[in-house]
N, C-alpha and C positions, 0 to 999 in steps of 0.2 A: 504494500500500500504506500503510495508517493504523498498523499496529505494533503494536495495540491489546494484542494478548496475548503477542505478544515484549520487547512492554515491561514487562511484569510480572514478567520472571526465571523463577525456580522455578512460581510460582504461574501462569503461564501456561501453564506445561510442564505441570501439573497439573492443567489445566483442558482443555488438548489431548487428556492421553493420558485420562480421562472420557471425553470428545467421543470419541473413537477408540474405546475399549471399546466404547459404543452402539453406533457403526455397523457395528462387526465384527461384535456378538453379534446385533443384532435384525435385519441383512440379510446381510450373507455366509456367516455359521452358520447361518442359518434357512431352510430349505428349505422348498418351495412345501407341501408334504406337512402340517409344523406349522402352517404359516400359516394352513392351510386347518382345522386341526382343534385351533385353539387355546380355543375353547368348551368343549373336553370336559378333565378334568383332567389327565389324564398329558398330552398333548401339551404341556398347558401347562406343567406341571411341568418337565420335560422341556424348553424354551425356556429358561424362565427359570434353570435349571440351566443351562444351554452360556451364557448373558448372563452371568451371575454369573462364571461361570470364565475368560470371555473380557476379561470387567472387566480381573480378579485380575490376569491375565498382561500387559495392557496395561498397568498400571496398576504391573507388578513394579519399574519402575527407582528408584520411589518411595514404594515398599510400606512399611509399618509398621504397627507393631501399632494405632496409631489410623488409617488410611487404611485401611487391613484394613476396619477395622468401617465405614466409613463407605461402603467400596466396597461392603460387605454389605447395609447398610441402602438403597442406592441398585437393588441386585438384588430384597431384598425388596420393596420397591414395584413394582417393575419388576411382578409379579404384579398386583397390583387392577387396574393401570392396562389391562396386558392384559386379561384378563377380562372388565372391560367395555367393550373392547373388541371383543374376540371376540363378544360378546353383542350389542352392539348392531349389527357386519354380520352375525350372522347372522338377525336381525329386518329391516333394513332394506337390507343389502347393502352392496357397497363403495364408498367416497365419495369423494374428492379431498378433502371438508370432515374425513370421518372419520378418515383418515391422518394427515393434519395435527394435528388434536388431541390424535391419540395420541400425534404427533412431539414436538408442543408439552409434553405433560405432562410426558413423558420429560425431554424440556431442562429443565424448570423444574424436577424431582428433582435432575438434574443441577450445576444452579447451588447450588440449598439445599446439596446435600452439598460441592460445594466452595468454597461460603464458609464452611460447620462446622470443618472443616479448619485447626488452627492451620500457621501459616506456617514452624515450627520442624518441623511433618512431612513436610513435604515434602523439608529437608534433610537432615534427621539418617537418613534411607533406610542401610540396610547397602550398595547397591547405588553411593550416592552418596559415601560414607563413602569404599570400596573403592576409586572412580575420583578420592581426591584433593581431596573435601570441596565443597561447592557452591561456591568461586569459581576452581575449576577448569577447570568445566564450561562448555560453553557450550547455554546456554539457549536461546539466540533459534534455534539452528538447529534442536534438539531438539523446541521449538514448531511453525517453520515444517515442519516432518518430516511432524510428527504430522497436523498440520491436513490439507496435501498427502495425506496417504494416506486419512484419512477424508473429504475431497471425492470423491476418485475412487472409492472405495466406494462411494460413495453415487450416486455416478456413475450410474454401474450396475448396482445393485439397488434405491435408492428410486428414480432416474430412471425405471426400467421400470415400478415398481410405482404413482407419480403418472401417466405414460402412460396404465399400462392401465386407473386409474381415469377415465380421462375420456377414452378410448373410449367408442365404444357395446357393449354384449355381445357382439353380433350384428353382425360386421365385413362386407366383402364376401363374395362366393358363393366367391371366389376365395382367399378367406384359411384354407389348411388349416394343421394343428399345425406343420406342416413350416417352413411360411411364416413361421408368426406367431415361432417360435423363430429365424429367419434375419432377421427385421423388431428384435424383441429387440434380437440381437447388433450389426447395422447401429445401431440407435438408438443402443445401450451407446457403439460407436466414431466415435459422431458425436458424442456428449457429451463422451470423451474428449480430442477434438482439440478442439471446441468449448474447453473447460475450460484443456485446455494453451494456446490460442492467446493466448486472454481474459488470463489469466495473462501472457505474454510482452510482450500489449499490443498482440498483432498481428489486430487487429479487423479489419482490412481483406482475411485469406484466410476469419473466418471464411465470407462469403456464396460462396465457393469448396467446402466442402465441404457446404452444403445443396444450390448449383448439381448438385454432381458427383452427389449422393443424388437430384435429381430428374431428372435426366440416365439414372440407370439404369435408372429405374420410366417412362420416358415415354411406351411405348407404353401401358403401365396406365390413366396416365391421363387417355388419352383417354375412359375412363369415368368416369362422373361418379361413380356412389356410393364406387369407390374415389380418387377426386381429391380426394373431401372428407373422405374417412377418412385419405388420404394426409398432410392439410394439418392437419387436426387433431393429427395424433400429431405429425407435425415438429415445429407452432411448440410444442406443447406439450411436445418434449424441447431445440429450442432454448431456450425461455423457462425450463428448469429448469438449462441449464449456463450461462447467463448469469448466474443469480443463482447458481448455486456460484461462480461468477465473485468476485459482487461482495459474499459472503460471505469466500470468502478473503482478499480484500483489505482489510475492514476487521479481520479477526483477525491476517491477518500484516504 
């Protein structure tokens, strides 16, 4: 663990509970329904609204009348960025590249608005004020919290949403809705323990729970079209909890 943003006190904390707002509002608030229909305007309104307020709320313990605006201005963009977004899959479809860029924008909103952020708003909060004044608090755990929760968010909803970009459309003959929502959930809990284990430092059960994941599909794949569908989706939700991995580790 590098400490990178436990080291920075408040301003870590500050920069976690951002990070955190993102991933609550733009994957755990957002249902498959908007994602799908974020081209047309109320939907997107309508996202960007539940973003905005899920900021706000993450972002309460250190709210102020200047973090206010700047959590607003960080919602406001949150719009364009979508949009063309939305516009370009709906022309071209959905990309592993085009996620990413949009993940990417996002982050780099994200930093602009909190290095805008004078260092005195983060403390002078009613919130912070109330619990004792900032050298009462402790920081580094309130950081490590936050991080911790929005990896495993992310776990889960962008883990699946990077998956099923880079599937093919068109899975095996055998993968119905049933399936692919039960395929999902296994991924989700295999990133989970992935994530936890990575963390603890115990590298050596993870090839224990991809073993025991290809242990239960084995009669499967003894076919080949799903053995390679199989192998694709794995390394491609192992390959996304490792680096939640070794993203944690350089923030906390």
């Amino acid at each position: 663990m590098s400490g990178w943003l436990t080291s920075l006190g408040p301003a870590g904390t500050a920069f976690a509970l951002l990070l955190l707002g993102h991933i609550l509002g733009d994957f755990a608030f957002q249902t498959d329904d908007l994602a799908r229909n974020k081209h047309r305007l109320r939907p997107l309104l309508t996202h960007v609204g539940i973003v905005l307020v899920v900021h706000l709320v993450a972002f309460l313990p250190l709210l102020t009348a200047q973090s206010a605006l700047i959590v607003l201005l960080i919602g406001v963009v949150h719009l364009p960025i979508d949009a063309v977004s939305a516009r370009l899959r709906t022309h071209r479809g959905s990309s592993p590249h085009l996620f990413f860029a949009d993940q990417l924008a996002h982050l780099l909103v994200i930093l602009a608005g909190w290095m805008l952020l004078e260092p005195t708003a983060w403390t002078a909060a009613p919130v912070v004020t109330a619990l004792g004044g900032a050298d009462g608090l402790s920081w580094a755990e309130a950081t490590t919290g936050a991080v911790y929760l929005a990896a495993f968010v992310f776990a889960h909803d962008g883990g699946n949403a990077i998956v099923r970009g880079v599937l093919p459309e068109q899975g095996p003959e055998s993968d119905h809705e049933d399936d692919l929502e039960a395929g999902s959930l296994i991924g989700s809990l295999e990133r989970w323990l992935i994530l936890f284990l990575g963390v603890a430092g115990l590298w050596g059960s993870v090839g224990l729970v991809v073993a025991a994941k290809s242990v239960a599909r084995f009669e499967e794949l003894k076919q080949r079209p799903f053995a390679e569908y199989f192998l694709v989706g794995t390394l491609t939700s192992v390959l996304v909890a490792i680096a939640l991995v070794g993203l944690v580790s350089i923030l906390v």
